[in-house]
C-alpha positions in Angstrom: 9.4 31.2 8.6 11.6 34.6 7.9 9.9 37.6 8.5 10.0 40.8 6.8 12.6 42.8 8.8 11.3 44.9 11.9 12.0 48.9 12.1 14.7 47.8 14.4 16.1 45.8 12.2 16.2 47.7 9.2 17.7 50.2 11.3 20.4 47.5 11.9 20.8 46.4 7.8 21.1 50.7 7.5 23.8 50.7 9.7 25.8 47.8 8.1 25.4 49.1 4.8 26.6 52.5 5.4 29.3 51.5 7.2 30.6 48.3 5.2 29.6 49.6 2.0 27.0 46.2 1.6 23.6 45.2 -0.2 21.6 43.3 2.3 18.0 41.8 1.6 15.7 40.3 4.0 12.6 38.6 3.3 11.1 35.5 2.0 12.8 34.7 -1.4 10.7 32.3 -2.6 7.3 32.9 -5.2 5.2 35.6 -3.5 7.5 36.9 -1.3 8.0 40.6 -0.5 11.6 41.4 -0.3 13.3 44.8 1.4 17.0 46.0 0.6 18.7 48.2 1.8 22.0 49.8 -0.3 24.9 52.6 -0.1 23.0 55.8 -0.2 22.4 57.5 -3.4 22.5 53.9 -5.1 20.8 52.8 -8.1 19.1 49.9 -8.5 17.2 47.6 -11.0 15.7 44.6 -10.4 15.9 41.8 -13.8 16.6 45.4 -15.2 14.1 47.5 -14.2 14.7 50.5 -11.8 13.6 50.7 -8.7 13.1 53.7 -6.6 15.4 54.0 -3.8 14.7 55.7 -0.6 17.9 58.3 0.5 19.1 56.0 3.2 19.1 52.7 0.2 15.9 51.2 1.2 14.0 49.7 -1.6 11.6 46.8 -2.3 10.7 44.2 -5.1 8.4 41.4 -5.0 8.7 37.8 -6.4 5.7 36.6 -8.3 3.0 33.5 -8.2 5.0 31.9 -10.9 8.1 33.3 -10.8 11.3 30.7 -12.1 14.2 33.2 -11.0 16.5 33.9 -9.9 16.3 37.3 -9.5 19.1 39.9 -10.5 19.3 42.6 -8.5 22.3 45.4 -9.9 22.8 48.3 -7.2 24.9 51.2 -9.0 27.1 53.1 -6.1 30.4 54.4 -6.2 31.1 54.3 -9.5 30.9 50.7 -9.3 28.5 48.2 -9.9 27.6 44.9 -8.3 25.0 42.2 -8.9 22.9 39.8 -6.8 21.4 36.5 -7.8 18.6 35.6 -5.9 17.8 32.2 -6.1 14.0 31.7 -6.3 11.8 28.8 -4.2 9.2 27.0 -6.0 5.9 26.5 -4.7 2.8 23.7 -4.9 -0.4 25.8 -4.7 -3.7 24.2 -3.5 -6.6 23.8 -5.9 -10.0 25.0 -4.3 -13.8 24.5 -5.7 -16.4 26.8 -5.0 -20.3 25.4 -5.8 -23.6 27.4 -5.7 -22.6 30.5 -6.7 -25.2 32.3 -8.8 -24.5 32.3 -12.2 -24.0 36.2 -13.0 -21.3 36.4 -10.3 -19.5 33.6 -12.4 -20.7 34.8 -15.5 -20.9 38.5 -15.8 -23.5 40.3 -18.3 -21.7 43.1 -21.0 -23.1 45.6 -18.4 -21.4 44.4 -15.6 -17.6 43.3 -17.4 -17.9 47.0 -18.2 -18.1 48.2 -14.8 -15.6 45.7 -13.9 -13.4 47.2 -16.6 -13.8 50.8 -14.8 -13.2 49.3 -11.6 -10.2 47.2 -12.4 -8.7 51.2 -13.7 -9.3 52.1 -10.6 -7.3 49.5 -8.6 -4.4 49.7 -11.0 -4.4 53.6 -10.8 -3.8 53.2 -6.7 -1.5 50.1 -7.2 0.9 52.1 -9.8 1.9 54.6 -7.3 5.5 55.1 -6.0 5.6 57.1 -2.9 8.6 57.3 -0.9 7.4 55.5 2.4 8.5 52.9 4.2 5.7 51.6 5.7 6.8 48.2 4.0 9.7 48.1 6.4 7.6 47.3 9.5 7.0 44.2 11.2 3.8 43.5 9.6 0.5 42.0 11.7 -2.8 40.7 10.9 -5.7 42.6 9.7 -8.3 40.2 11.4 -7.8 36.6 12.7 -9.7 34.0 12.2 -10.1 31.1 10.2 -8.0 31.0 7.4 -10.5 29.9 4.3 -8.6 30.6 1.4 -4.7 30.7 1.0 -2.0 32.7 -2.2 -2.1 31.1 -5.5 -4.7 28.6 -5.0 -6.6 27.7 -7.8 -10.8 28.1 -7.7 -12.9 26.3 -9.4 -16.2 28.2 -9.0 -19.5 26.3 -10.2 -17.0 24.3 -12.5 -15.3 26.6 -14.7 -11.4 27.4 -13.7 -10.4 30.6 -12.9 -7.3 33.1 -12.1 -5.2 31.9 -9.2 -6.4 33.4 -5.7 -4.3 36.3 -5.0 -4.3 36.4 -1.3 -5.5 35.4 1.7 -9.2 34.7 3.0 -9.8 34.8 6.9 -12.7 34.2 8.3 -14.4 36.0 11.2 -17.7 37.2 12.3 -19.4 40.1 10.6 -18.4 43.5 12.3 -15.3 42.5 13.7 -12.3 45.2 13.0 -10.2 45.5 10.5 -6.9 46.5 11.0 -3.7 47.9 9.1 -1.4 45.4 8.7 1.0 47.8 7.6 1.8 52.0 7.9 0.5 53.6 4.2 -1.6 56.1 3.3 -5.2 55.3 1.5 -5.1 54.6 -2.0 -8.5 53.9 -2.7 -11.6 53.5 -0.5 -14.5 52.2 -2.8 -18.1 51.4 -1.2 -19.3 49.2 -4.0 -17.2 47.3 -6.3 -18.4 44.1 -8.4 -16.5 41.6 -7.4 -15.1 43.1 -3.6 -17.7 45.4 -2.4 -16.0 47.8 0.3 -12.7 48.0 -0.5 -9.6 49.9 0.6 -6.0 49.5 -0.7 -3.4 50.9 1.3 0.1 52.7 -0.1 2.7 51.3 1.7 5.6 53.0 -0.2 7.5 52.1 -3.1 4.9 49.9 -5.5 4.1 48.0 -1.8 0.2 48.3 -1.1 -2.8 46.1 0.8 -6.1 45.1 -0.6 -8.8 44.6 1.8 -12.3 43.8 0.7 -15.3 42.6 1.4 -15.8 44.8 4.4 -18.9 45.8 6.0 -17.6 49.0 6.8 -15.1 51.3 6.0 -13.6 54.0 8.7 -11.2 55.4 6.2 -11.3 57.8 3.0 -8.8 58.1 0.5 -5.8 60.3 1.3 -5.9 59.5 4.7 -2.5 58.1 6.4 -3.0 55.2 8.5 -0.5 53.8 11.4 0.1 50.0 11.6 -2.7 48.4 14.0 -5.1 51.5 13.3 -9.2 50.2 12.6 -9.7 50.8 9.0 -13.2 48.8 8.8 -15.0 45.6 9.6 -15.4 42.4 8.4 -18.6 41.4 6.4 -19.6 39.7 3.2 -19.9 42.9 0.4 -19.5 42.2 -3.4 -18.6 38.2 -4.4 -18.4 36.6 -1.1 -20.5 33.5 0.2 -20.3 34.7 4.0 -18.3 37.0 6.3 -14.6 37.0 5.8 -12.1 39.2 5.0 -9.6 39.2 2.1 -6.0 40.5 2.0 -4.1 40.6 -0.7 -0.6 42.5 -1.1 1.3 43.8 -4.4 4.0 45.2 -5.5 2.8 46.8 -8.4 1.2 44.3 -10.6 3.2 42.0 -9.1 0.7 39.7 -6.7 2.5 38.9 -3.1 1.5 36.2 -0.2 0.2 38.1 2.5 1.0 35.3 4.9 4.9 35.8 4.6 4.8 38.8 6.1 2.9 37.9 9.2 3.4 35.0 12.2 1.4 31.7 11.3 -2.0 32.2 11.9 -1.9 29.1 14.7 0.2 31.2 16.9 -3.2 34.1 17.2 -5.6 31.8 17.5 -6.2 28.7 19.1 
């Protein structure tokens, strides 16, 4: 499985670019996947049209959604010239998952609580529409928490019957307390003690529309506005808001785009045996 590119090696794709003048990507280009570029400096780029900030030595990002056909056009604008790069997309089969005993208002939810959902779901979208100039993205990503994985990227759930969105993410199972880690450099979004559906939840900036969602967390050692280095303790696992025991969810974005968190990261059987 490719990796997102290490520090070293976007060092490497810097070098190559400023020297032969290139666009390289590296990534998984396949639905879900998180891709990096890196470009001429002072390039433009646009992604299937749309702009993307650009970091002064080219880096940049885009992600590839659940159901995503492609391919992908990416146009990078340097030197008074412009060239264009068709990404070829990789389909996917996703997993259909059913979920039983869950009580009915967490399936369900009364007026009263779809409208704190509503003022929650603001919330998340206000710290996912950000566009800081990091590169926290760039790193070799790791693990929050390892475990058991319980729940894999655009699975469909079936909970007490009734069909629901595609699971954004991944689940991972682990005893109640155990840390919580950055999987990536970023600076803290949102921190939230109490939310409907994820109890304790922090998203994480990771630069460019790139964030983390971890939830269901019994603790939280972090604060909004706080930066955060890859491997730091940001919580601990546990069982807050809709969960039916101790796990931990992470789930990655860019923008409103919904990522697999497991492309960035070495399988899950190489951790844990």
């Amino acid at each position: 499985m490719l990796r997102i590119v290490s520090a070293i090696a976007v060092l490497a794709i810097a070098a190559a670019a400023a020297a032969g003048e290139r666009v390289e990507f590296s990534g998984e280009n396949t639905q879900g996947g998180l891709m990096v570029g890196h470009a001429p400096a002072g390039a433009e780029v646009t992604v299937d049209g749309r702009a993307v900030s650009v970091s002064p030595d080219g880096l940049f990002a885009f992600g590839i959604g659940r159901d995503a056909e492609g391919p992908v056009t990416v146009a990078v604008a340097a030197g008074g010239e412009v060239t264009r790069h068709r990404l070829e997309v990789r389909q996917r089969e996703y997993d259909v998952q059913r979920i039983d005993g869950l009580p009915p208002s967490k399936v369900s939810p009364s007026a009263e609580d779809l409208a704190r959902i509503r003022d929650e779901q603001a919330l998340i979208n206000r710290a996912r529409g950000r566009d800081l100039a990091r590169s926290g993205f760039a790193q070799e990503w790791l693990w929050p928490v390892t475990g058991i994985i319980t729940g894999v990227y655009g699975s469909q759930r079936v909970l007490n019957g009734k069909p629901r969105r595609p699971h954004y993410g991944v689940d991972v199972a682990a005893d109640k307390g155990t840390p919580v880690r950055a999987p990536a450099a970023g600076i803290v979004a949102l921190a939230h003690p109490d939310m409907y559906f994820s109890g304790h939840t922090v998203i994480l900036d990771h630069g460019h529309g790139v964030t983390s969602t971890l939830i269901h967390m019994s603790e939280m050692h972090v604060e909004a506005g706080d930066e955060v280095a890859r491997g730091e303790v940001i919580g601990a696992v546990g069982a807050t808001g809709r969960a039916t025991g101790p796990h931990l969810h992470w789930g990655v974005n860019w923008f409103d785009t919904r990522l697999d968190p497991a492309l960035l990261v070495p399988p899950m059987s190489e951790l844990v045996d």
